[in-house]
C-alpha angles and dihedrals in degrees: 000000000000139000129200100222096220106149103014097179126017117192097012107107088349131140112267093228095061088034083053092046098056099045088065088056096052093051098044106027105029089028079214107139082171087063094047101046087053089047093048091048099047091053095042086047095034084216123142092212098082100032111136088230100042089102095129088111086051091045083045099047095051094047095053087043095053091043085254128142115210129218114219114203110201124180121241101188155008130246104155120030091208101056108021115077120237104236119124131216093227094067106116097225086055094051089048087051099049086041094054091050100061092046092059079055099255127138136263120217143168128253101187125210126280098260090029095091086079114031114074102204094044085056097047091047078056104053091038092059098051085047090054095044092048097051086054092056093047086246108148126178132175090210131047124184145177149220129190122243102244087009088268119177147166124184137260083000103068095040090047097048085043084060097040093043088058105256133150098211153341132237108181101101113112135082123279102204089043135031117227142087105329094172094030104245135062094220113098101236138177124279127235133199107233089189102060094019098236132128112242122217088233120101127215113226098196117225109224097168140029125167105237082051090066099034118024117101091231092064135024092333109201148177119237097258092053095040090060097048089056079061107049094044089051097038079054094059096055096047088049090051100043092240132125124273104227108206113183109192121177119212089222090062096056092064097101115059088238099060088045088049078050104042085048085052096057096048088053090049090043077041107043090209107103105181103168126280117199098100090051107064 
C-alpha cells in the first residue's frame, strides 16, 4: 500500500477562489452537498481536521486493520510551479503527520518533484532534505525509497540519480493511463545501468495499480465494479506468482463515501478477509 501525498490538504489555508472553485464542483459535478459544506468549513475555520482530504487516520486505520503497512510519499521540493504542489516540509501539521505515521509503524518516502527524475542534484537536495526533516522528528528508518511525481521516468537516468541520491528503491514503474505489469514481472528486483554496463545498489518495486488509473476519464475510466475486478485479477497474479501487489491510493481520492466503500473493497479482495464494510466509510 502506498499514497503520493500530493495535495495533503485542500481548503485548509487555501486560497477562496480555488476553495470556491472546487465547491462548485462538488455541487454540480460530484452532487455531494456533504463534500461542499466540509470544504467550505475547513477553509472558514482554516482547520485540518475537517479537511475533505485529511483522510491519512482513515488510510492508517484500514491498513492496520487489514495487517498493511502503508508507504507515504511527501514532497520535499519544487521544480515546476505548474505541476509540483506548494506544501513545505517545515510546516508543523506535516511534520505531525509524518510524525504520526511513523509512530503507527508506517513508512516515510520520498515523491520527488516533477523535473527532478532527471536532474541529479535536484533529486539529492530533495532526499537530503526528508532525511533532515525526518532526524529532527526522531523518525529513523533502515530503507528509504521514491516515487516520481507523474511517474515520470528515463532510463538509465532515473534509476542511476535514485542510486547516487541514497535511496533503497524506486516505485515508480507502471502506466499511468493502464494497470498492469509495466516491468513484466510483480517481484521487486535489482536495477541495472545499460549505458555504462554496471549493476546499481538501488531496487525497483514495480507499480501494478494506481487508482486514477482505474478510475480517471482520461485513462482507463471505470466504474467501480469494474474498477475492483481490475484489482482482484491483478492482486491474483501476483499470488499465483509469489510477487508483491503494488496499490497506489491517493488521499485525495478517499474524500467522497463511495471511493472509501471502493477502496475497502479492494483491501478485503488483496486481503482476502472480507469482514464486512458498511459501518466503516
Amino acid at each position: 500500500m502506498s499514497h503520493d501525498v500530493d495535495v495533503p490538504l485542500c481548503a485548509a489555508g487555501k486560497p477562496w477562489v480555488m476553495v470556491l472553485r472546487n465547491a462548485g464542483g462538488d455541487l454540480v459535478k460530484r452532487g455531494n452537498i456533504s463534500l461542499l459544506a466540509r470544504r467550505v468549513q475547513s477553509r472558514l475555520l482554516n482547520d485540518p481536521r475537517v479537511d475533505p482530504c485529511n483522510t491519512f487516520d482513515f488510510i492508517m486505520g484500514m491498513s492496520e486493520r487489514y495487517g498493511l503497512k502503508s508507504t507515504f510519499f511527501f514532497k520535499a521540493g519544487s521544480s515546476n510551479p505548474l505541476y509540483d504542489n506548494d506544501y513545505s516540509l517545515e510546516d508543523p501539521w506535516i511534520q505531525t503527520l509524518m510524525q504520526r505515521a511513523y509512530e503507527r509503524g508506517h513508512e516515510i518516502g520520498i515523491h520527488p518533484s516533477y523535473e527532478s527524475y532527471k536532474d541529479e542534484k535536484t533529486l539529492r537536495l530533495e532526499c537530503e532534505r526528508l532525511r533532515r526533516v525526518a532526524e529532527s522528528l526522531g523518525i529513523s528508518q533502515e530503507c528509504w525509497g521514491s516515487r516520481q511525481h507523474y511517474l515520470r521516468w528515463e532510463n538509465p537516468t532515473t534509476w542511476q540519480i535514485c542510486d547516487e541520491s541514497g535511496l533503497d528503491y524506486d516505485s515508480t514503474l507502471g502506466f499511468a493511463d493502464h494497470v498492469g505489469f509495466r516491468c513484466g514481472t510483480c517481484h521487486e528486483f535489482p536495477v541495472f545501468n545499460l549505458r555504462t554496463r554496471k549493476a546499481l545498489r538501488l531496487r525497483e518495486r514495480p507499480l501494478i495499480v494506481m487508482d486514477t488509473t482505474l478510475l480517471a476519464p482520461e485513462y482507463m475510466g471505470l466504474g467501480t465494479e469494474q474498477a475492483l475486478e481490475w484489482i482482484e485479477r491483478l492482486s491474483n497474479t501476483c499470488r499465483r506468482f509469489g510477487g508483491t501487489f503494488t496499490l497506489l491510493w491517493h488521499n485525495t481520492n478517499l474524500s467522497q463515501s463511495w471511493q472509501r466503500k471502493l477502496y475497502l473493497e479492494a483491501l478485503e479482495v488483496i486481503t482476502w478477509i472480507g469482514e464486512g464494510i458498511e459501518k466503516i466509510y
